[in-house]
C-alpha positions as a Markdown table, in Angstrom:
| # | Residue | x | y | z |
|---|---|---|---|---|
| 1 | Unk | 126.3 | 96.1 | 60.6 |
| 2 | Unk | 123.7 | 97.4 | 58.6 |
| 3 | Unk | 119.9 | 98.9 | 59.5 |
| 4 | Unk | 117.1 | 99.5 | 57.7 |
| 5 | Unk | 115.8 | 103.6 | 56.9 |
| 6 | Unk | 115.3 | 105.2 | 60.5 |
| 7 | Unk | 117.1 | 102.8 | 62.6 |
| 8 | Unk | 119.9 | 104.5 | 62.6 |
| 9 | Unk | 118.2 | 107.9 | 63.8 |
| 10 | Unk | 116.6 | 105.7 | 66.2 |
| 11 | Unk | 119.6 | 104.4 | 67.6 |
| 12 | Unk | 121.4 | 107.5 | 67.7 |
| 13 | Unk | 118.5 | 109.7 | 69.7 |
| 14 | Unk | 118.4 | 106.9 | 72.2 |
| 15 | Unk | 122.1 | 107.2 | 72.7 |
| 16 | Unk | 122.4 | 111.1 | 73.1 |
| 17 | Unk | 118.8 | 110.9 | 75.2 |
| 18 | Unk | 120.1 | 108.5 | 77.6 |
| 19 | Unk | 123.7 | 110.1 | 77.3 |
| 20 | Unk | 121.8 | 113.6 | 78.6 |
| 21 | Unk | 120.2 | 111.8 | 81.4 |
| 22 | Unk | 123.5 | 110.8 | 82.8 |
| 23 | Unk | 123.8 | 107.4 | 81.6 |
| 24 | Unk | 127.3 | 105.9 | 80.7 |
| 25 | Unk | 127.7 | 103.8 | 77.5 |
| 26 | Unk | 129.2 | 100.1 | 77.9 |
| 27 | Unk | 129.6 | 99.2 | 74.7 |
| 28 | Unk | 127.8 | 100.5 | 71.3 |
| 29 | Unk | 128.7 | 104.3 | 71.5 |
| 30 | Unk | 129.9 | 105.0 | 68.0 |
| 31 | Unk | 127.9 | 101.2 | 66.5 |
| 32 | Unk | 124.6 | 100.3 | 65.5 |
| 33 | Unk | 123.3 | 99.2 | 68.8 |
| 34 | Unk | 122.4 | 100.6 | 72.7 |
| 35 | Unk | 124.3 | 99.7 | 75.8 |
| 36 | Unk | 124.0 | 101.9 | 78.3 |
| 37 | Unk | 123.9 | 102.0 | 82.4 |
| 38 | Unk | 122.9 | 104.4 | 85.0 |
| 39 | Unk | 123.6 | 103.8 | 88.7 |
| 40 | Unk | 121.8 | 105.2 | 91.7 |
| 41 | Unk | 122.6 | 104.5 | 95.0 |
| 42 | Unk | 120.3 | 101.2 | 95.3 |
| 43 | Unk | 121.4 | 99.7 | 92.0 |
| 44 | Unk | 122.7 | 99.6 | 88.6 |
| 45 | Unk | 119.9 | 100.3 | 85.4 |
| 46 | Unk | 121.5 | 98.9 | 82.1 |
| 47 | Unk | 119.1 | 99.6 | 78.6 |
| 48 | Unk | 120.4 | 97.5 | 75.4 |
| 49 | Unk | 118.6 | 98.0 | 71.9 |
| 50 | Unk | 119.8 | 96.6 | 68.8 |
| 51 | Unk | 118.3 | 97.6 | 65.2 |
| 52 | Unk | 115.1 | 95.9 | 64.0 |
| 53 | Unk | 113.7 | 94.7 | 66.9 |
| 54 | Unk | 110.6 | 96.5 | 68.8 |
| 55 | Unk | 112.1 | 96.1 | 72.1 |
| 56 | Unk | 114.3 | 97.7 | 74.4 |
| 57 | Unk | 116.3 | 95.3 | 77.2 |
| 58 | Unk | 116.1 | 96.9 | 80.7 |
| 59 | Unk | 118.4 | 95.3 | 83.5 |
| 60 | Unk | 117.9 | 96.2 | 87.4 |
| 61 | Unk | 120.8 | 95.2 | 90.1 |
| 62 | Unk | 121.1 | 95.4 | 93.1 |
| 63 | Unk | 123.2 | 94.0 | 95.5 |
| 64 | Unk | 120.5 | 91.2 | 96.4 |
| 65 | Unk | 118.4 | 91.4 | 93.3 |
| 66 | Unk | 118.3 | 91.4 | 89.6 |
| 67 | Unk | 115.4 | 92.0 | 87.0 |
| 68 | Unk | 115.8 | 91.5 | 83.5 |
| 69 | Unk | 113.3 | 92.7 | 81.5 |
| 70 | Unk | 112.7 | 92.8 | 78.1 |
| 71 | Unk | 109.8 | 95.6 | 77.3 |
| 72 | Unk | 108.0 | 96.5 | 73.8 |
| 73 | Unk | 106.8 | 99.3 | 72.3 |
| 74 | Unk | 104.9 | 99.9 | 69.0 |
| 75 | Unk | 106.3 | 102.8 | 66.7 |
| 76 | Unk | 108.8 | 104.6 | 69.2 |
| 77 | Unk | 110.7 | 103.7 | 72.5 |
| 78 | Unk | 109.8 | 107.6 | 73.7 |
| 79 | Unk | 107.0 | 106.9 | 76.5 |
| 80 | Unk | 108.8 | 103.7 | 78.0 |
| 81 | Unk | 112.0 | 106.2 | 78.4 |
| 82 | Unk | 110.3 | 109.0 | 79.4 |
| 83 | Unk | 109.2 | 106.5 | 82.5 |
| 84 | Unk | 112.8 | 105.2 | 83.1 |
| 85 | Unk | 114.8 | 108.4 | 83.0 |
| 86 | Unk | 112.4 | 109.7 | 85.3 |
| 87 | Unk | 112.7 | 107.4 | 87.8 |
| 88 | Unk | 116.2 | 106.4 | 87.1 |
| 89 | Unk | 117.8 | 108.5 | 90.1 |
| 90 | Unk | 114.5 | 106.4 | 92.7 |
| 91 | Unk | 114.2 | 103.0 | 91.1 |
| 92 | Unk | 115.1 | 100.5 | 94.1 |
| 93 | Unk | 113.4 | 97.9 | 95.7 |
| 94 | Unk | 111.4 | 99.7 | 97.3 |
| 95 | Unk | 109.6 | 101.4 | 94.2 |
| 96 | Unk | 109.9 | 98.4 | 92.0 |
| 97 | Unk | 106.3 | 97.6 | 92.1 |
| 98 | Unk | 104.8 | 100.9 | 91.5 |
| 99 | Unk | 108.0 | 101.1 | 88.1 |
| 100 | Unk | 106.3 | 97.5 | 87.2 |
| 101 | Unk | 102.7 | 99.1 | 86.9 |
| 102 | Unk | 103.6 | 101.9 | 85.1 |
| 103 | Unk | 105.3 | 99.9 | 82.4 |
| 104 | Unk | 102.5 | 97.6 | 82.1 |
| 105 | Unk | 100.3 | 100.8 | 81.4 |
| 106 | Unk | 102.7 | 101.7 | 78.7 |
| 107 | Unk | 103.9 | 98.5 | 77.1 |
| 108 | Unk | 102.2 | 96.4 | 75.0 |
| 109 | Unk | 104.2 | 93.2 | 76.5 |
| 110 | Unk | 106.4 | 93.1 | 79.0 |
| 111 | Unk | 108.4 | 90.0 | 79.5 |
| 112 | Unk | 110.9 | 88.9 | 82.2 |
| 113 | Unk | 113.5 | 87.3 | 79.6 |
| 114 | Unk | 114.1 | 83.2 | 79.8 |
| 115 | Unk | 116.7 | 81.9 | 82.4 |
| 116 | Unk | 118.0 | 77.9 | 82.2 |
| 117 | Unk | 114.8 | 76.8 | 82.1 |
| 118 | Unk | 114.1 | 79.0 | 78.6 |
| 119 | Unk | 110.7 | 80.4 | 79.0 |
| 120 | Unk | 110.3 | 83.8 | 79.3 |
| 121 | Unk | 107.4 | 84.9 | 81.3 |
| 122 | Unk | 104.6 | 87.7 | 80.2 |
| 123 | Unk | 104.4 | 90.3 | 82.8 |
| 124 | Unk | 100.7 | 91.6 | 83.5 |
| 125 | Unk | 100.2 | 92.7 | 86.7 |
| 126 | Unk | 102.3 | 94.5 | 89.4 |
| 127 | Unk | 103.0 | 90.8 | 91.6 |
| 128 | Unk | 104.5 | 89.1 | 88.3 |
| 129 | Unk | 106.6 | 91.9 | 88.0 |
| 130 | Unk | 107.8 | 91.6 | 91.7 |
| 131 | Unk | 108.4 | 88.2 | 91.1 |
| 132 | Unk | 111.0 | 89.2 | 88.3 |
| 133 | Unk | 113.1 | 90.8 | 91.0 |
| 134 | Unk | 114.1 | 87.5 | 92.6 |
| 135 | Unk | 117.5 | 87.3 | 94.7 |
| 136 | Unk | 120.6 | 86.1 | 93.0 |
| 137 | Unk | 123.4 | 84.1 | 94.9 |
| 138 | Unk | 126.7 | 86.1 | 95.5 |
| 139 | Unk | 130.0 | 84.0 | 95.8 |
């Protein structure tokens, strides 16, 4: 796979960043593309990036819930992983809302990415962003 001038760099620093903050790569380590996940002990935090796109994929699961957000950024991903590696170790339920806000104060979009139904819905406000977490059925 190929990238265009910088991606690559761009690729790489978000892989040792999020490698430094303790996060585990899935898949991607060694590619042209982010998958990474952290755990905490009220969920698992997975960040995907691939090459040419202005977005980073952030995942939240927990045993009841799952959030799948998909969150832009203008020239660098820096600010919008400053926020999650800080609160990477406290992100739960609990402090979902207040996570939601701040993102929304960095982001230019935040979206919660398209289920069956196909439309993705824009995030603006702290509520929308507690509706993303909805419950998920466990067999």
């Amino acid at each position: 796979m190929t990238t265009s001038p910088g991606q690559g760099d761009l690729i790489d620093d978000i892989q040792v960043r999020l490698e430094s903050c303790g996060w585990q790569a899935e898949s991607g380590q060694g590619w042209r593309w982010v998958d990474h996940t952290y755990r905490n002990d009220d969920a698992t935090l997975r960040i995907r990036y691939l090459p040419d796109t202005s977005a980073i994929r952030f995942d939240f699961e927990s045993e009841e819930h799952l959030a799948r957000l998909s969150i832009s950024f203008q020239d660098s991903p820096d600010r919008i992983l400053d926020l999650i590696t800080r609160d990477q170790s406290s992100l739960s339920e609990v402090t979902w809302r207040a996570f939601v806000a701040s993102l929304i104060e960095l982001s230019p979009r935040v979206l919660s990415p398209a289920d069956e139904d196909g439309d993705d819905e824009v995030i603006s406000d702290p509520d929308e962003g507690a509706a993303a977490l909805r419950e998920i059925e466990w067999e």
